[in-house]
N, C-alpha and C positions, 0 to 999 in steps of 0.2 A: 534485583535489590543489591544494592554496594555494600558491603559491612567491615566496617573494623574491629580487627579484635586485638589484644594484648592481654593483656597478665601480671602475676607477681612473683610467679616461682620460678622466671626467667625463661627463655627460648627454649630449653630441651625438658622441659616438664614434660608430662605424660599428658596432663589436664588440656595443655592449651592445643596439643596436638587432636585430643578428641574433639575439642569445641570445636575446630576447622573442621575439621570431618561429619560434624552433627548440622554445621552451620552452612556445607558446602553445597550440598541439595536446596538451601535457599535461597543462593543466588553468589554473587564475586566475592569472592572470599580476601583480605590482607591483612597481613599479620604484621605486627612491630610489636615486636615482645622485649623485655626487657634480656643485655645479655647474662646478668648473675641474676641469683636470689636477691630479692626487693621485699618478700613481707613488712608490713608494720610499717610501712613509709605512708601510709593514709596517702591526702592526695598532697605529698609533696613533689616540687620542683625542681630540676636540677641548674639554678639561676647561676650569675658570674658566672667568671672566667672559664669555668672546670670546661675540661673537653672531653667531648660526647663522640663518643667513637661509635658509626651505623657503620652495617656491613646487611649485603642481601646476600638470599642463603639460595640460592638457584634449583639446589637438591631438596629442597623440603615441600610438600607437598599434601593438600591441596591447597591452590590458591596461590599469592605473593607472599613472601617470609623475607622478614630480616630482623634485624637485633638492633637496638639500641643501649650503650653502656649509659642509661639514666634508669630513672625511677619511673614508676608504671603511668604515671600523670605524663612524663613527660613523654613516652613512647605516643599515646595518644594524641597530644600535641606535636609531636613531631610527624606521626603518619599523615593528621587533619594538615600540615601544610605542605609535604610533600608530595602525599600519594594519593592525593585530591583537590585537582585543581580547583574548585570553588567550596574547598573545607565544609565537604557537603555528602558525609556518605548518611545510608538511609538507618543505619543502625550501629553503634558501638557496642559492642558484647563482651566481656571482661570475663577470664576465668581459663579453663575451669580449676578453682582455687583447690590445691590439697587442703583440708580440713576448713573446719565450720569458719562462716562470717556471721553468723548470727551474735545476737547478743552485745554484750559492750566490743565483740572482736570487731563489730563494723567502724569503732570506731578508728579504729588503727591500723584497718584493711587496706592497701593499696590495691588489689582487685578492687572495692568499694571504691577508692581514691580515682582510679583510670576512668570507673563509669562516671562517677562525676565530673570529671573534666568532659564527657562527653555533651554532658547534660549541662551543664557551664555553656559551651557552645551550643546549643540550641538542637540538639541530636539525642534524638534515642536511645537510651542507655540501658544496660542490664550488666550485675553483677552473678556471676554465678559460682557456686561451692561445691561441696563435697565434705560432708563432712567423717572426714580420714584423712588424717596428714602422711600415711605410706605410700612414699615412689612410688609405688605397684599398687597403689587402691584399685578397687574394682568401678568404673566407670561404664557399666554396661544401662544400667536401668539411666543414668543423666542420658547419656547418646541416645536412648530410645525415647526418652518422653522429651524432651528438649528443644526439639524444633517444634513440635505441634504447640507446646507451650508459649514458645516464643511466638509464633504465629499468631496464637489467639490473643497473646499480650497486646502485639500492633496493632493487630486489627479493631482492638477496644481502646487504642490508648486515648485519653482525652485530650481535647482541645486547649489552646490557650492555655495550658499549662506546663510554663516555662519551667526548667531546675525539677523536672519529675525524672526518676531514674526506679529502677526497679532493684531489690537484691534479690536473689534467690536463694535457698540453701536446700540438701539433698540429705536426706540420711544414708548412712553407710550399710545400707540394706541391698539384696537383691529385689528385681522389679516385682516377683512374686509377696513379698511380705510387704511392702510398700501401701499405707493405706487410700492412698490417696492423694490431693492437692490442696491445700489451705493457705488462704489471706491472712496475713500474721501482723505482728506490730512487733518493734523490737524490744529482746527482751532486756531484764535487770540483773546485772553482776557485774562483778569486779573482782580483780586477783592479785593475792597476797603471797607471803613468800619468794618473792619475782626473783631476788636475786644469790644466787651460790657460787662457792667462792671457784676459781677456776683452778682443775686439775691440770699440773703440766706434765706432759710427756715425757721432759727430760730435764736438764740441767740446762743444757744448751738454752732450749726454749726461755726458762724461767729469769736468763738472763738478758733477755729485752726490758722486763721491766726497769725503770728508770731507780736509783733511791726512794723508798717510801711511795711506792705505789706498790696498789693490791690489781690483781684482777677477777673480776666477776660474770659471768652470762645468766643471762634471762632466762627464767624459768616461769614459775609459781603453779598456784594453787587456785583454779576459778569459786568462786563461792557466789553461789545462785541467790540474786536478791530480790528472783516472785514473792508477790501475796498472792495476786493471782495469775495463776497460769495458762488460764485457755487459749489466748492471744497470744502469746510471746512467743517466737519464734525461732528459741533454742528447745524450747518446751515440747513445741511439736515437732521439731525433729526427733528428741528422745522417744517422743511416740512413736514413731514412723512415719511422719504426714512429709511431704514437700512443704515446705513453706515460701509464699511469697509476699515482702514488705517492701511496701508504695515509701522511697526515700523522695527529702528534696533538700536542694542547693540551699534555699534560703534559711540560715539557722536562727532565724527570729522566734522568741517564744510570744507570741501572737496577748497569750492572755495576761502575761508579766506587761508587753506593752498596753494595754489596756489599762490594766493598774496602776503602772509610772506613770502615766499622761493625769494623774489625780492629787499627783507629789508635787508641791509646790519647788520645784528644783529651782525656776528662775527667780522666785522670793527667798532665796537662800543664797544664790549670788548675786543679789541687789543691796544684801545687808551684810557682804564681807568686806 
C-alpha cells in the first residue's frame, strides 16, 4: 500500500513524525509536510505567482520526507503530482494534528483541509488529531491503536462514494483510561473573545506598526453549542472515547435543496 501523508504543524512536528512510524508497518510511506506552521488554513491553496520553495529531507525517516513552503492542501497536491506518477496513492492520511479537530475546529483545520484535497481526488482520506496542543504531547496510545484502526477503516470503506473522507480525533488520555472507539457526528460551537491586543517586547518592535494601526492575535474562548451530546464528537473525546466522523466534499444541504426546488425562484425573475 502507497500512502501519503502531510500535516499542518509543519515538517518537524512531533505528530507527523509518529503518523510515519504508525503508518510505516503498512506499507510505502511519503511525506510532503508543510515547511512552517499552517493551522487554520482549512483547505486552502497556495494559487498565483507566490513561490513554493520544496526541498527533500534525505535524513528523516521512515519513508520519503520533504517540505513544501505552501499550505497543507497544497503539500498534498503537490506530492499527488510529483511523487506519483498516475496521482494514484492507496491512502492519504493527514496528521497527527497537535490538539482537537473536533467540533466547529474542523472547520478551519488544514489537517482536515489536506484530507480533503485527498478525497477531492478520488483517494482515501483520513484526518487525524490529538487532542493536546503541547510539542511534547503524549502520542503513545494514537501509535498503538492507529494502524489497526485504519486497517479496518479501508477494509469497510464503501463503494461509489466519492468526497468521503474520515476525521479522527484522540483524547489526551493514556491507552489504559481510554474507553474505547465511537462513530461520532460533528459537534456544536463557536468562539468568542478571538482577539487580544498584542503585547510588544520592545520599543524597537512596536515601531513596525505603521500610523494608526493596532495589532492583535488570535485567541478566544470555545463555548459548547450541544443540546444534545451523545453523538458529537468533542463530547466524546471529553469522555474519553476516540471518535470517528464520516466527512464529505460535497457541502450541499441535501434537505434545504428539497425545500428550494418548491420556491417559485424562476416566477420572481419573470416578473422583474
Amino acid at each position: 500500500m502507497r500512502i501519503l501523508i502531510s500535516n499542518d504543524d509543519g515538517y518537524q512536528a512531533e505528530g507527523v513524525h509518529v503518523l510515519a512510524r504508525a503508518m510505516a508497518g503498512l506499507g510505502e510511506v511519503t511525506v510532503v509536510a508543510p515547511k512552517t506552521h499552517q493551522s487554520g488554513m482549512s483547505a486552502a491553496v497556495s494559487l498565483g505567482k507566490k513561490k513554493l520553495v520544496y526541498k527533500e529531507l534525505r535524513s528523516y525517516k521512515p519513508g520519503q520526507w520533504s517540505y513544501l513552503d505552501g499550505t497543507p492542501a497544497s503539500c498534498v497536491k503537490f506530492g499527488l503530482e510529483f511523487r506519483y506518477e498516475r496521482r494514484d496513492p492507496d491512502l492519504v492520511i493527514c496528521g497527527i494534528n497537535h490538539g482537537s479537530n473536533a467540533s466547529s475546529a474542523a472547520n478551519y483545520s488544514g489537517t482536515l483541509g489536506a484530507a480533503a484535497e485527498g478525497a477531492i481526488n478520488g483517494i482515501k482520506s483520513i484526518a487525524v488529531s490529538l487532542c493536546d496542543h503541547r510539542p511534547d504531547a503524549d502520542f503513545s496510545a494514537v501509535e498503538r491503536v492507529l494502524p489497526a484502526l485504519v486497517q479496518q477503516l479501508l477494509s469497510s470503506w464503501p463503494q461509489n462514494r466519492p468526497g468521503l473522507y474520515y476525521n479522527i480525533n484522540f483524547p489526551a488520555l493514556p491507552l489504559s483510561e481510554i474507553k474505547g472507539i465511537r462513530v461520532s457526528r460533528q459537534g456544536v460551537g463557536r468562539w468568542i473573545r478571538e482577539f487580544e491586543v498584542w503585547v510588544w517586547e520592545s520599543e524597537e518592535a512596536l515601531q513596525e506598526l505603521e500610523e494608526g494601526e493596532k495589532a492583535y492575535f488570535m485567541s478566544g474562548d470555545f463555548i459548547d453549542g450541544e443540546t444534545s451530546a451523545e453523538e458529537a464528537d468533542h463530547r466524546l473525546n471529553e469522555d474519553g472515547w476516540i471518535s470517528i466522523t464520516p466527512c464529505q466534499i460535497d457541502l450541499t444541504d441535501y434537505a434545504e435543496y428539497k425545500r428550494l426546488q418548491s420556491v417559485d425562484f424562476n416566477g420572481l425573475f419573470k416578473n422583474l
